[in-house]
TORDOVEX-414675 format. One record per residue (C-alpha): residue in three letters; x, y, z. Coordinates in Angstrom, 2 decimals. Each point is the difference from the previous one (the first is absolute). Layout:
R   code         u         v         w
R    ALA         X         Y         Z
...
END
This chain:
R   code         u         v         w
R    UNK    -44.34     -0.28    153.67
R    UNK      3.09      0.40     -1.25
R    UNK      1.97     -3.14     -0.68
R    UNK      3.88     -1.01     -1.40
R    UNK      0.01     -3.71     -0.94
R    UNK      3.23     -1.19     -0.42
R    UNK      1.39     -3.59     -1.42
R    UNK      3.40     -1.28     -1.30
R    UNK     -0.81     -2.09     -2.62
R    UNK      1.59     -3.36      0.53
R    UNK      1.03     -3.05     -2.29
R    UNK     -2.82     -2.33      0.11
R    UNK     -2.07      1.76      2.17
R    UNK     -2.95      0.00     -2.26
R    UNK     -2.53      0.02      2.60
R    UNK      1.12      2.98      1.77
R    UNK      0.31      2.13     -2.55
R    UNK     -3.59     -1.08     -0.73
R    UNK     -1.43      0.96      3.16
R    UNK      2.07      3.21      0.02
R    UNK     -1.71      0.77     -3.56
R    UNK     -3.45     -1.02      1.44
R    UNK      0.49      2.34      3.22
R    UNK      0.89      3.14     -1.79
R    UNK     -2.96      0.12     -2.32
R    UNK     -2.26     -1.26      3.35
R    UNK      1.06      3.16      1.78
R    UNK     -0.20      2.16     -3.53
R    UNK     -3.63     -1.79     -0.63
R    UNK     -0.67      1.29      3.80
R    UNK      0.97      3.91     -0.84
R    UNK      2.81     -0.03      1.77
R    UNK      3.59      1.75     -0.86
R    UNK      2.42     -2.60     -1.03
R    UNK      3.39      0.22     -0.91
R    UNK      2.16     -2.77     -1.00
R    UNK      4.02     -0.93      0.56
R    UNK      1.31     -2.82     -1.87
R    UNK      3.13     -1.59     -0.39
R    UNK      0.98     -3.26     -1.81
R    UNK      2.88     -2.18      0.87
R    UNK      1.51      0.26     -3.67
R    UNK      1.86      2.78      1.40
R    UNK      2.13     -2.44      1.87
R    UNK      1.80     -0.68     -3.40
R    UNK      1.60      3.56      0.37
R    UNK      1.13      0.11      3.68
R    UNK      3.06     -1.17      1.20
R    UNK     -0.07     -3.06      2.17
R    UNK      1.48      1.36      2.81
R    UNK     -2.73      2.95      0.19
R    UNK     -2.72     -1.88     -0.82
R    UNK      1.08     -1.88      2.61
R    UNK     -0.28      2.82      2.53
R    UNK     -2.96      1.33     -1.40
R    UNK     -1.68     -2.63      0.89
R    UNK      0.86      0.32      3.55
R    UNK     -0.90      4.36     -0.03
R    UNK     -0.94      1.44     -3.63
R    UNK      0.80      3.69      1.35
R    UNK     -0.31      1.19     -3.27
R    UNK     -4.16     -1.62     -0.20
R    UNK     -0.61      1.43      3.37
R    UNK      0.96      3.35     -1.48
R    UNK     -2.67     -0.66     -2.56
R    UNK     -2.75     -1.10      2.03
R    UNK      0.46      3.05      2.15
R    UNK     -0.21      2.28     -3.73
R    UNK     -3.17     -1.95     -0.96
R    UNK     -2.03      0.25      3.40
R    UNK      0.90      3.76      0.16
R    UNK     -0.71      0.46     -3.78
R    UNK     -3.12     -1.78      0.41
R    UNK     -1.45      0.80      3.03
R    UNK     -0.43     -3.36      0.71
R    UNK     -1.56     -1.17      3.56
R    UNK      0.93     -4.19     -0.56
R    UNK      2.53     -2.11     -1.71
R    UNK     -1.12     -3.06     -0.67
R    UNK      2.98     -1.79     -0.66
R    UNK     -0.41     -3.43     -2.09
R    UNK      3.31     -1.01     -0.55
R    UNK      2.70      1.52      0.72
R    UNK      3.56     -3.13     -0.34
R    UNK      2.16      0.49     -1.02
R    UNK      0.73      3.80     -1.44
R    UNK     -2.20      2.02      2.04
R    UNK      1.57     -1.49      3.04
R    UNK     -1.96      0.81      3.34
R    UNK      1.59      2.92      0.57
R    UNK     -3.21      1.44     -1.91
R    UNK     -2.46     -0.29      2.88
R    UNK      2.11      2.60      1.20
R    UNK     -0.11      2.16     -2.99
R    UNK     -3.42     -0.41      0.08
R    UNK     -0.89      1.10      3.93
R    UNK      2.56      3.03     -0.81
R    UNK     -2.17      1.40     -2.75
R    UNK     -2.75     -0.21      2.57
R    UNK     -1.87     -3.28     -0.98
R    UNK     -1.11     -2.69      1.90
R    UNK      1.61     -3.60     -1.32
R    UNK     -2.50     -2.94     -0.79
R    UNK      2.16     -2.95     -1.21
R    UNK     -1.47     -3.14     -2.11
R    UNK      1.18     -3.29      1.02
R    UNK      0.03     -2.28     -3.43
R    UNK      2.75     -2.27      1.46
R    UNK      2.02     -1.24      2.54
R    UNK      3.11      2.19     -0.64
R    UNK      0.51      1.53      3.07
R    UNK      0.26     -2.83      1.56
R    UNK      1.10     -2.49     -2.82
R    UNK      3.01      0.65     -2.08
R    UNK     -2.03     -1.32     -2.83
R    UNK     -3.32      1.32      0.96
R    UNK     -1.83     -3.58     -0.24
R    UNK      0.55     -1.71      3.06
R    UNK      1.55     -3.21     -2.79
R    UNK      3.23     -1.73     -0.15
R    UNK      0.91     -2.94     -1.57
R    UNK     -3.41     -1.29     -1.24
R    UNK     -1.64      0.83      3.91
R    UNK     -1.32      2.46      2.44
R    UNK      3.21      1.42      1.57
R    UNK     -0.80      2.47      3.34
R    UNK      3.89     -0.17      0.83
R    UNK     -0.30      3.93      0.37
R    UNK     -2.96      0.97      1.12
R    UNK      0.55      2.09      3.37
R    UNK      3.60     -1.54     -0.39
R    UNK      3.71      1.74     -1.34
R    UNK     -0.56     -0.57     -3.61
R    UNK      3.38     -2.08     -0.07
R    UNK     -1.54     -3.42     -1.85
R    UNK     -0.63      2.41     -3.07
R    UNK      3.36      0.85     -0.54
R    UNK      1.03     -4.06      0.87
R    UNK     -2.30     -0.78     -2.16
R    UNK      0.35      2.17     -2.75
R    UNK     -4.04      0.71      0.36
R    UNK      0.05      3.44     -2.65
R    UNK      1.30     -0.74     -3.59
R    UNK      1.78     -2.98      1.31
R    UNK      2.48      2.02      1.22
R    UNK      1.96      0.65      3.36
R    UNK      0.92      3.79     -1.15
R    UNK     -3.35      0.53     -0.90
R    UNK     -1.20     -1.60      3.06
R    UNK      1.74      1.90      2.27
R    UNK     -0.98      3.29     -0.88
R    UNK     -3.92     -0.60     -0.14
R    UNK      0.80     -1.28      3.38
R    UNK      2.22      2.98      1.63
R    UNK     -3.36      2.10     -1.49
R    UNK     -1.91     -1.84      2.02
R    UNK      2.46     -0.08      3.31
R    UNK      0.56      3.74     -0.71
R    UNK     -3.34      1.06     -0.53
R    UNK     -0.96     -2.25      3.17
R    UNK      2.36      1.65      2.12
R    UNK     -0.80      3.29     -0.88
R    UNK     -3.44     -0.62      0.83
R    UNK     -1.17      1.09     -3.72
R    UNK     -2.36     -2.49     -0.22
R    UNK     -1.87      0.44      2.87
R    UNK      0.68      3.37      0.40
R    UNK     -0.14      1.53     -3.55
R    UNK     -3.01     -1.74     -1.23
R    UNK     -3.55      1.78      1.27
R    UNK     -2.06     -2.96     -1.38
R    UNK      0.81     -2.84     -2.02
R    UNK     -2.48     -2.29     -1.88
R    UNK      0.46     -3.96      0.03
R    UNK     -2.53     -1.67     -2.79
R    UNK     -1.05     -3.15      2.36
R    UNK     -0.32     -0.91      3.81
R    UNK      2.29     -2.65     -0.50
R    UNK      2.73      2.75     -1.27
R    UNK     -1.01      2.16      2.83
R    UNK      1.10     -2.28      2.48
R    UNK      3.22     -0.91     -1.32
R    UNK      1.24      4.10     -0.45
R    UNK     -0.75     -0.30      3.99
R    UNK      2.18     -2.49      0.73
R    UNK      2.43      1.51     -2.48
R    UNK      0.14      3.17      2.17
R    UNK     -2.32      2.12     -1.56
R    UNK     -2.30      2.17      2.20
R    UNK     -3.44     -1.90      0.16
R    UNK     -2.27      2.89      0.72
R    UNK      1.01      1.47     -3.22
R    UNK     -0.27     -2.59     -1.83
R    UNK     -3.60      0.24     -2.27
R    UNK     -1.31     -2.73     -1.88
R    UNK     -1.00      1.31     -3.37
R    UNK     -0.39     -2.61     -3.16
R    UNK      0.53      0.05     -3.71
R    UNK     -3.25      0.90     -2.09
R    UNK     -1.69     -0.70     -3.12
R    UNK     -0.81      3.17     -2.40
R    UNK     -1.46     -0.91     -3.43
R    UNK     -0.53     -3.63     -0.13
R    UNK     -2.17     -0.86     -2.93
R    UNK     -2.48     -1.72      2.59
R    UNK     -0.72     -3.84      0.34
R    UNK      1.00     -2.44     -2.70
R    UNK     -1.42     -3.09     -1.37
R    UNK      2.63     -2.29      1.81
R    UNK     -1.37     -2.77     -3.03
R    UNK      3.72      0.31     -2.02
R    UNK      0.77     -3.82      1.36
R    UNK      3.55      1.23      1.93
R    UNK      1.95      0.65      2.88
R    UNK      2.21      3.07     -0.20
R    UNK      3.04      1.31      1.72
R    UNK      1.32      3.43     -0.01
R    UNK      2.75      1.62      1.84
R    UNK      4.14     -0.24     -0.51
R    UNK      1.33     -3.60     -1.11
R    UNK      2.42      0.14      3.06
R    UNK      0.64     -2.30      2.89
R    UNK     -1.63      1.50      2.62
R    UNK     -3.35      0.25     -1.89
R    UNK     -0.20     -4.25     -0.01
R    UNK      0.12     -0.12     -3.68
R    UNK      2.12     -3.28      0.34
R    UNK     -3.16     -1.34      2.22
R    UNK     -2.13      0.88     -2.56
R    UNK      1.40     -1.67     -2.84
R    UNK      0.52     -3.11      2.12
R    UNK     -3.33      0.32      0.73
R    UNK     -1.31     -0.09     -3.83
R    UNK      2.48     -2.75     -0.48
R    UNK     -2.16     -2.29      2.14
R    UNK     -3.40      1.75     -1.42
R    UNK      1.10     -0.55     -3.60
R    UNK     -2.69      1.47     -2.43
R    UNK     -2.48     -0.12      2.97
R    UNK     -0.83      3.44      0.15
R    UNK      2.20      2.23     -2.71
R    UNK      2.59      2.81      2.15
R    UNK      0.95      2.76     -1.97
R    UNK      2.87      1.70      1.30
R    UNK      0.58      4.21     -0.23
R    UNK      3.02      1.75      1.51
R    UNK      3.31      0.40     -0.95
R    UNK      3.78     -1.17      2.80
R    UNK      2.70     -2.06      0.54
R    UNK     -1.95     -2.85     -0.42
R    UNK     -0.98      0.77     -3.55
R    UNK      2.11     -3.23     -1.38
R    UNK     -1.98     -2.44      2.46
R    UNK     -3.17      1.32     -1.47
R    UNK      0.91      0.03     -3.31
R    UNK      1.18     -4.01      0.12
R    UNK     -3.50     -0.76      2.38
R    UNK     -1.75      1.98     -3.22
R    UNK      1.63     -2.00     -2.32
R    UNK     -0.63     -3.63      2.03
R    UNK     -2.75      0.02      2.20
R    UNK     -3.40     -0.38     -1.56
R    UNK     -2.18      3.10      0.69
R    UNK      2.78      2.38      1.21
R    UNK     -0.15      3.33     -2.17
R    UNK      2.81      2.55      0.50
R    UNK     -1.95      3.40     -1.03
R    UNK      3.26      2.30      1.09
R    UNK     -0.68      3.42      1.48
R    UNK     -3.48      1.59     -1.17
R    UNK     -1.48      3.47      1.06
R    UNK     -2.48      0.66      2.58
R    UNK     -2.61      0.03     -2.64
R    UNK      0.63     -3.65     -1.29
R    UNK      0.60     -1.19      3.81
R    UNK     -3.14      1.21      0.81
R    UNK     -1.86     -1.87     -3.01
R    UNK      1.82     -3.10      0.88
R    UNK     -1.48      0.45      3.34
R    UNK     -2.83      0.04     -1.05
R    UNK     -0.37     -3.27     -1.85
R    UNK      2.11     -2.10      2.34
R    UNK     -1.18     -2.69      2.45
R    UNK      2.32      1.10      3.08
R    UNK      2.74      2.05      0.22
R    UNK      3.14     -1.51      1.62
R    UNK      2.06      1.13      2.59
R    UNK      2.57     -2.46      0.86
R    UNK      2.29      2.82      1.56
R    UNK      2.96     -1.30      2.85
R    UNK      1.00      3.35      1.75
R    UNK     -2.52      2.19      2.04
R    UNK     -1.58      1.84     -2.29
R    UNK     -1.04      3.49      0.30
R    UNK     -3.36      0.73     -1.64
R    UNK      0.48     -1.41     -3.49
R    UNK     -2.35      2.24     -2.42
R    UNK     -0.33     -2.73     -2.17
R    UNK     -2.00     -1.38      2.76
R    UNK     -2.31      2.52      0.43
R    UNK     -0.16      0.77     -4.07
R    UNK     -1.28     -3.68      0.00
R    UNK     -2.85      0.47      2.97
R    UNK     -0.80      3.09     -1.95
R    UNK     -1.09     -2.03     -3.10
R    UNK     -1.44     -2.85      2.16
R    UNK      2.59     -2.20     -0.30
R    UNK      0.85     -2.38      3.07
R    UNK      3.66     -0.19      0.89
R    UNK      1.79     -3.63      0.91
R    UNK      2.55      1.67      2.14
R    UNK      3.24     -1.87      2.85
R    UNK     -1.01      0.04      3.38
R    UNK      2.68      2.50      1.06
R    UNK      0.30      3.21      1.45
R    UNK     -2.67      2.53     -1.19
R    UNK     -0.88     -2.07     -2.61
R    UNK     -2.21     -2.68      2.68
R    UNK     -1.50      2.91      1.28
R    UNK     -1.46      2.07     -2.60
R    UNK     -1.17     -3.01     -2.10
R    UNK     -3.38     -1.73      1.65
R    UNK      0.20     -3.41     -1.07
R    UNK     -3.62     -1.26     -1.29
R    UNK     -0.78      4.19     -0.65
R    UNK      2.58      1.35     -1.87
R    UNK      2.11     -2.68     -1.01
R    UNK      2.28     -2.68      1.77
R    UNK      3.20     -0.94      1.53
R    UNK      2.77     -2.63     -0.10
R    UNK      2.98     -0.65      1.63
R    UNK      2.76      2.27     -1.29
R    UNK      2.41     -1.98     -1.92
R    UNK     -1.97     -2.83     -0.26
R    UNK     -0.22     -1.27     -3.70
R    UNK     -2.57     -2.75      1.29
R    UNK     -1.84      1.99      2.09
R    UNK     -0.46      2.96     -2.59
R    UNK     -0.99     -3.12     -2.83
R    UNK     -2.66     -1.49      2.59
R    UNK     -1.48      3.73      0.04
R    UNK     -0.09      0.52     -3.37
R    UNK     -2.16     -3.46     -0.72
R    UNK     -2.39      1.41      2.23
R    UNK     -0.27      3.35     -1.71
R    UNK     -0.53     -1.37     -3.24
R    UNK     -2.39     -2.61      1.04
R    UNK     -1.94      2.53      2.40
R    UNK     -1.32      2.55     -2.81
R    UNK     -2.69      1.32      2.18
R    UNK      2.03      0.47      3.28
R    UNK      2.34      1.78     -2.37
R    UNK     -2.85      2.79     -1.10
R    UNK     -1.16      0.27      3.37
R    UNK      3.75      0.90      1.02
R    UNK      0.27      2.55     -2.64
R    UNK     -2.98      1.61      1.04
R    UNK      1.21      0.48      3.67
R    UNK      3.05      1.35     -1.42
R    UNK     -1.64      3.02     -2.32
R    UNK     -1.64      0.34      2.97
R    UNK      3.03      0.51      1.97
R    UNK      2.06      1.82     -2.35
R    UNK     -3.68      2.37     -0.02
R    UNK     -0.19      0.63      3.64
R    UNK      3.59     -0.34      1.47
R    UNK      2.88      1.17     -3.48
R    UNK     -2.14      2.97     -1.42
R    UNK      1.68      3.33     -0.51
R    UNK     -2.48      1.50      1.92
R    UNK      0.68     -1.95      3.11
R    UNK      3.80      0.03     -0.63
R    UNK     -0.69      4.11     -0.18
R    UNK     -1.17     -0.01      3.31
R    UNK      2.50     -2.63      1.17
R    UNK      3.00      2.14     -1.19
R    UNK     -1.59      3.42      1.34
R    UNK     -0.18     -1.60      3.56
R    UNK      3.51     -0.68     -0.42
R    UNK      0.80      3.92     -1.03
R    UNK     -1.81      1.10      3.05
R    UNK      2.18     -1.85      2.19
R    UNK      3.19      0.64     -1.36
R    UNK     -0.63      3.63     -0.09
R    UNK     -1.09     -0.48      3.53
R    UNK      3.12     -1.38      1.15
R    UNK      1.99      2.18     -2.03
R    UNK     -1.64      3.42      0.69
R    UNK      0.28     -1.51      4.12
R    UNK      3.73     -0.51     -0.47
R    UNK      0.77      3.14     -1.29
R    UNK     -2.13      1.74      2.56
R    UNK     -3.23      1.32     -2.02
R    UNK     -3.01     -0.50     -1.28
R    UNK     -0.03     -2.71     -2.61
R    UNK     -0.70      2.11     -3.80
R    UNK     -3.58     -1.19     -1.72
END
C-alpha cells in the first residue's frame, strides 16, 4: 500500500512526534510505500502575524502541496498526525484531490479545545465541547491570549460549518474509548471514529524493578499533576526515593523540591535509552496526570518493561490501568490519596511483581506492532471504503 504520513511538528509535542516516528518505520517494517511530509512550527518565526493568522484558518498554499505529494506519490491514504497550526485543515482537501483517502490521528483535544487538553486553570474544563468555542477566547485558553484564542477558535467554527470535519475526514483514529466518546459529543462522526492505541517497538524487555524508586516521566507542567506529586513526596519524605525526568514550566518547583525534600532527584530530560533503563529498575512508575490523557507512551514503555504504573483516576487513565494487575489508582489531585498509595506499593513488594507481570503481559498481547499493524490496516480499508464510495468507485487496494 501506498501511504503519505503527514505531521506538523509542534512545540512540546514530544509524544506525537514519537508515535509519528514509530508509525512510519511500522508501515516501512510491513513493506509498504511510505512517504513522509513534515513541517515544524519554527517556521512561524518567519510569517507575518496577520498570515499566519489566516493560515491557520485555510493554508491554501499546504493544500497545494498535499495535492503535489499524493499525485507524485501515488499515494492511496494520508494519515494525517498533526496537522495545527501550519498545515491548516484545508489539507484533507488537498489530500482527497490527489485521489487519497484521509485517515486523521486524534492525539488531542484540539478540535474541540482551543488548547487541545480539555485544562484550565488547574481543572478539567469541557466549556466547549459541542459548544461555540467562546470561553477560549474569554479565557485566554491558547498562549494565554485572546488574539490567539480567537483564531484557533474561528478554525474550529469555520471548519465546523463547512462540514470539514465530518465531511473531509474518511477515518479518524482516537487512542482510548474514553477519547472516543468525547470526539462524539464534540461533533465528530462516530461511525468513523476507530479506536487504534499507541504501541511499544523495541523495549529492552522486563526489568529488575529492585532499583528502590518511584519514577515520573512526562512534561513538568500543570496539567500533568506534577504539583500533586511533589506534595505528595512532601508527606512521604525519604519513604520511598522519586526521581523526577522531564523537562516544563515547572522546572523551578522541581528544582527547589530537589534541593529540599529528602529523596526527590531531578534527573532533567534523558533519551529513550536511559528512560527505558530507569524503567527498568524502578518500583512504580507514576502518573499523577490532571487532564484526560490520551495514551501516554510512557505508560505503555513502562508495562513493556514490567513496570506497574500508579496512575489518577481520570479519564482514560482509570480505564486502561487494572488496579491490583497492572498497577493502581488514586484520586486525581489528591496529594493524600496518591501518598496512602504509594505506602502500599512499597510495603506490598510481591503484589508489585505480580502487577508487572500482568503488564508485560499486556503490553505482549494488546501494544505489539504486530497487532497495531493489523489495527491500522483495518482502519485503511475503511477509509478507502468510504472514500472510493464517495467518489463513486471502487475503493484502490
Amino acid at each position: 500500500m501506498k501511504v503519505l504520513v503527514v505531521h506538523n511538528f509542534y512545540q512540546q509535542a514530544g509524544g506525537e512526534d514519537s508515535v509519528f516516528r514509530a508509525e512510519v518505520a511500522l508501515l516501512e517494517g510491513y513493506g509498504h510505500d511510505v512517504r513522509t511530509f513534515t513541517v515544524s512550527n519554527d517556521m512561524i518565526a518567519q510569517t507575518p502575524r496577520l498570515q499566519a493568522a489566516a493560515q491557520t484558518l485555510h493554508n491554501r498554499q499546504m493544500a497545494r502541496e498535499i495535492t503535489r505529494q499524493v499525485r507524485g506519490h501515488g499515494s492511496q491514504i494520508v494519515h494525517f498526525h498533526n496537522t495545527f497550526p501550519i498545515l491548516s485543515p484545508a489539507v484533507y482537501a488537498g489530500a482527497r484531490a490527489g485521489g487519497a483517502a484521509v485517515v486523521q490521528t486524534l492525539h488531542n483535544y484540539r478540535l474541540m479545545c482551543a488548547n487541545g487538553l480539555f485544562f484550565r486553570d488547574g481543572h478539567v474544563c469541557e466549556d466547549c465541547l459541542g459548544q461555540l468555542p467562546l470561553p477560549a477566547v474569554r479565557h485566554r485558553c491558547y498562549r494565554d491570549s485572546a488574539a490567539a484564542s480567537a483564531v484557533v477558535a474561528a478554525m474550529q467554527v469555520t471548519h465546523r460549518a463547512a462540514g470539514t470535519y465530518r465531511n473531509g475526514v474518511d477515518a479518524y483514529i482516537a487512542l482510548t474509548e474514553f477519547a472516543r466518546d468525547k470526539f462524539i459529543a464534540g461533533g465528530l462522526p462516530a461511525g468513523r471514529i476507530a479506536v487504534k492505541p499507541n504501541f511499544l517497538a523495541g523495549g529492552p524487555g522486563p526489568g529488575t524493578g529492585e532499583g528502590g524508586y518511584a519514577l515520573y516521566v512526562g512534561r513538568l507542567s500543570p496539567e500533568k499533576g506534577v504539583d500533586t506529586l511533589l506534595r505528595a513526596w512532601a508527606h512521604l519524605g525519604d519513604t520511598l526515593p522519586l526521581k523526577i525526568v522531564g523537562d516544563g514550566p515547572l522546572a523551578p518547583q522541581v528544582t527547589q523540591a530537589a534541593a529540599t525534600l529528602p529523596g526527590v532527584t531531578w534527573l532533567g530530560q534523558q533519551d529513550r535509552a536511559g528512560v527505558l533503563e530507569l524503567m527498568q529498575n524502578a518500583a512504580f512508575l507514576v502518573l499523577p496526570s490532571e487532564w484526560y490523557e490520551g495514551f501516554p507512551m510512557t505508560l505503555i514503555e513502562a508495562w513493556g518493561v514490567g513496570l506497574p504504573v500508579l496512575g489518577s483516576h481520570l479519564g482514560a487513565l482509570g480505564a486502561l490501568i487494572e488496579p491490583g494487575q497492572t498497577g493502581m489508582l488514586f484520586r486525581a489531585g489528591n496529594a493524600d490519596d496518591l501518598a496512602a498509595q504509594v505506602r502500599w506499593l512499597r510495603g506490598h513488594p510481591e503484589e508489585r511483581k505480580q502487577m508487572g507481570t500482568g503488564a508485560f503481559q499486556l503490553s505482549q498481547t494488546l501494544y505489539s506492532p504486530e497487532r497495531n499493524h493489523e489495527q491500522l490496516m483495518e482502519i485503511y480499508a475503511a477509509a478507502l471504503k468510504r472514500f472510493g464510495a464517495a467518489r463513486g468507485s471502487p475503493a484502490p487496494v
